[in-house]
C-alpha positions as CSV (number, residue, x, y, z in Angstrom):
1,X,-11.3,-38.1,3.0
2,X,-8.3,-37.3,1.2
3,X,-6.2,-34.0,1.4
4,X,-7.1,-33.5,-2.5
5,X,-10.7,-34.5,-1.8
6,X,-10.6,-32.1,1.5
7,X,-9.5,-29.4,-0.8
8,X,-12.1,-30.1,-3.6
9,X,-14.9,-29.8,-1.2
10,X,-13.8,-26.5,0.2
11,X,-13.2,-24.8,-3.2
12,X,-16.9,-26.6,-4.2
13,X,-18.1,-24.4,-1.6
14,X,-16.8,-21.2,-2.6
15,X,-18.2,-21.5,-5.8
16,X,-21.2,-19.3,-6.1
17,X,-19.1,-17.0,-4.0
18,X,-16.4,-17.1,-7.0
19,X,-19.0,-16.9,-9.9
20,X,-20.6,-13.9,-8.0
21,X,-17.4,-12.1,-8.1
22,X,-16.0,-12.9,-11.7
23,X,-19.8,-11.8,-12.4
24,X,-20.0,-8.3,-10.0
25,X,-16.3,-8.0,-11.9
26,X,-17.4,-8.2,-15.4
27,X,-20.1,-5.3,-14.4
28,X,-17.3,-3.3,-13.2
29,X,-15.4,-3.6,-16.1
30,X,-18.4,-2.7,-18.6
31,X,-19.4,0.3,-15.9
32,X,-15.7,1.7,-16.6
33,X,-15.7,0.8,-20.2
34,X,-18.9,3.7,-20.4
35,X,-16.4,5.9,-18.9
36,X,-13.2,5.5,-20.1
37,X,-13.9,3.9,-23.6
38,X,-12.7,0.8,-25.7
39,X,-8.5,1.2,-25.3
40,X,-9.0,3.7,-22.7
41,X,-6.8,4.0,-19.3
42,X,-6.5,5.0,-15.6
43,X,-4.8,4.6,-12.8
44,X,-5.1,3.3,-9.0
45,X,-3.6,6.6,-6.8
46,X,-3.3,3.9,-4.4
47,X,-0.4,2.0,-5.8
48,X,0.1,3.6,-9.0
49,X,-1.3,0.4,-11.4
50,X,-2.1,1.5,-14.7
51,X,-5.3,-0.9,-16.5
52,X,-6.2,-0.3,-19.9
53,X,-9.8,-1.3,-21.1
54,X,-9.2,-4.2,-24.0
55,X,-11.0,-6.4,-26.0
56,X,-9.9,-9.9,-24.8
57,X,-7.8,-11.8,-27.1
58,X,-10.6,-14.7,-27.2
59,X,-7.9,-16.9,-24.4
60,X,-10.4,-17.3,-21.7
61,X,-13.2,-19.7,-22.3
62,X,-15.6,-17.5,-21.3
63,X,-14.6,-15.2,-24.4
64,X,-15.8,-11.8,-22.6
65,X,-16.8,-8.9,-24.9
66,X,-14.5,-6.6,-22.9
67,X,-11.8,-6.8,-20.7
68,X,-8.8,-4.9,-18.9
69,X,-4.8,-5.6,-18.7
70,X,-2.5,-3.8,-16.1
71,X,0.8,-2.7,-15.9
72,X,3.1,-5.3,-13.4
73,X,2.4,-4.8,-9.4
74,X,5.5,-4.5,-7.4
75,X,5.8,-7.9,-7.2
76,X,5.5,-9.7,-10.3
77,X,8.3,-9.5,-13.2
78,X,5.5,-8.1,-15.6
79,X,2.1,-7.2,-16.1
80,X,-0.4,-7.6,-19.3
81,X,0.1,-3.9,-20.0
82,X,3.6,-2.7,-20.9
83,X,4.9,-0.1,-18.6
84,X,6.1,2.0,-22.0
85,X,2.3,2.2,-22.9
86,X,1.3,3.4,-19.4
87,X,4.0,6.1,-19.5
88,X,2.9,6.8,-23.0
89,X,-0.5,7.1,-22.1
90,X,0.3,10.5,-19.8
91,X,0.9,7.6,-16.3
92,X,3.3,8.2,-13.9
93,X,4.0,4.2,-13.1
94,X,6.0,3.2,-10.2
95,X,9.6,1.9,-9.6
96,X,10.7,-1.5,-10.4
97,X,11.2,-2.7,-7.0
């Protein structure tokens, strides 16, 4: 087998692993969309990450009913959710690092 066929096979076996994620994650999502509302917010104490409950903007194929975006982790140059809105929103958000 080739390295690209190797590589196909392992990720073909990880699939129902995968779907049961993006599935257990979309429960999660609606479970905090009953608490925190359409456009509501809050905040990991762990690392400071701010998400904000959305509807998607119909990108994903999937086109979910509900969604989040996050402010950028300490890594990345940005995040879905604007680090203005997060500190608008009441958030202490962390340092650029």
């Amino acid at each position: 087998m080739t390295e690209a066929q190797k590589k196909f096979v392992a990720l073909e076996k990880r699939k129902e692993e995968i779907k049961q994620y993006y599935e257990d994650l979309r429960a999660a999502t609606e479970a905090v969309l009953q608490e925190v509302g359409l456009d509501g917010f809050f905040q990991d104490p762990s690392d400071g990450i701010v998400f904000k409950i959305v509807e998607p903007e119909g990108k994903f194929v999937t086109f979910e009913k509900v969604s989040y975006v996050r402010t950028r982790r300490p890594h990345e140059k940005r995040g879905d959710l604007s680090l203005k809105e997060a500190e608008a929103a009441g958030f202490k958000v962390p340092e650029k690092a």
